[in-house]
C-alpha positions in Angstrom: 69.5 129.7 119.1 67.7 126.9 118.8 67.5 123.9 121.5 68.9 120.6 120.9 67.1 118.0 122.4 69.3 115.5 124.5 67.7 112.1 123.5 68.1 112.9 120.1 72.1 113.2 120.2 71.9 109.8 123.0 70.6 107.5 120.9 72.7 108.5 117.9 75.7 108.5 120.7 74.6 104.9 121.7 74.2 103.9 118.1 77.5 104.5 117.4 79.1 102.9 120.4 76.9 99.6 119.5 78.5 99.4 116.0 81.8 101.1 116.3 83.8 98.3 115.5 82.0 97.5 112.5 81.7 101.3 111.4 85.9 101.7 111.8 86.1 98.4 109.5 84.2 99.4 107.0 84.2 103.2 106.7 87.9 104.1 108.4 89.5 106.9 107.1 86.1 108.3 105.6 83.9 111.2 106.6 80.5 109.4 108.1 77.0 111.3 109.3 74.9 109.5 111.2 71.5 110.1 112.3 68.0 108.3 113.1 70.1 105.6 114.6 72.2 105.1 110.8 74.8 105.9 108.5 73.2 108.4 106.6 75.6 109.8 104.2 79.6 108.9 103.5 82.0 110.7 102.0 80.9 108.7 98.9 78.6 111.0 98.5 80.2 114.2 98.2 82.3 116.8 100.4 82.0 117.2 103.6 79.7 120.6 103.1 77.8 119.0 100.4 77.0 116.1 103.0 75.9 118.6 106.0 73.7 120.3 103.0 71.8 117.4 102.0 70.8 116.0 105.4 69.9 119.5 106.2 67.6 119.7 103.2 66.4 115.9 103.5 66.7 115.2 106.6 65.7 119.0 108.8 64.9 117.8 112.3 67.7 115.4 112.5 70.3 116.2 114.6 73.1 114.4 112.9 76.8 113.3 114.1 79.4 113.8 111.8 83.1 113.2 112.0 85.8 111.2 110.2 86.0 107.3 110.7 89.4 106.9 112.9 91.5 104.4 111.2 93.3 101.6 113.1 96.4 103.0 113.5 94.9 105.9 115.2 94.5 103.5 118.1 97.9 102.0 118.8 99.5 103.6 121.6 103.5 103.3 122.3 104.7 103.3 125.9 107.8 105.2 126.6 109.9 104.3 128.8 
């Protein structure tokens, strides 16, 4: 098994933190990968095995994060009392 090296998942990690807020108003609800510090592919641009497939053909040392955009709604949280 090959070795993922830890400073290339950080900086994606600290990418995203930097432009989350942007990212979930623009993209929420969508399927995202980003890598090299960027949004690299959207669901725009096909299913979410055609996506991992193309950055693993264009893209072959990039260690990529992908996940689904959370919309706004997914952060509202209801206290019961």
């Amino acid at each position: 098994m090959k070795k993922i090296s830890a400073p290339k998942t950080r900086n994606n990690d600290r990418w995203l933190r930097e432009h989350f807020e942007e990212i979930v108003d623009k993209y929420a609800g969508r399927y995202i990968l980003i890598g090299n510090n960027k949004i690299l592919y959207t669901d725009t641009d096909g299913t979410p095995r055609q996506i991992l497939n193309k950055c693993k053909t264009k893209h072959p040392g990039i260690v990529p994060l992908f996940f689904r955009v959370p919309l706004p709604s997914d952060f509202v949280c209801a206290l019961i009392i």
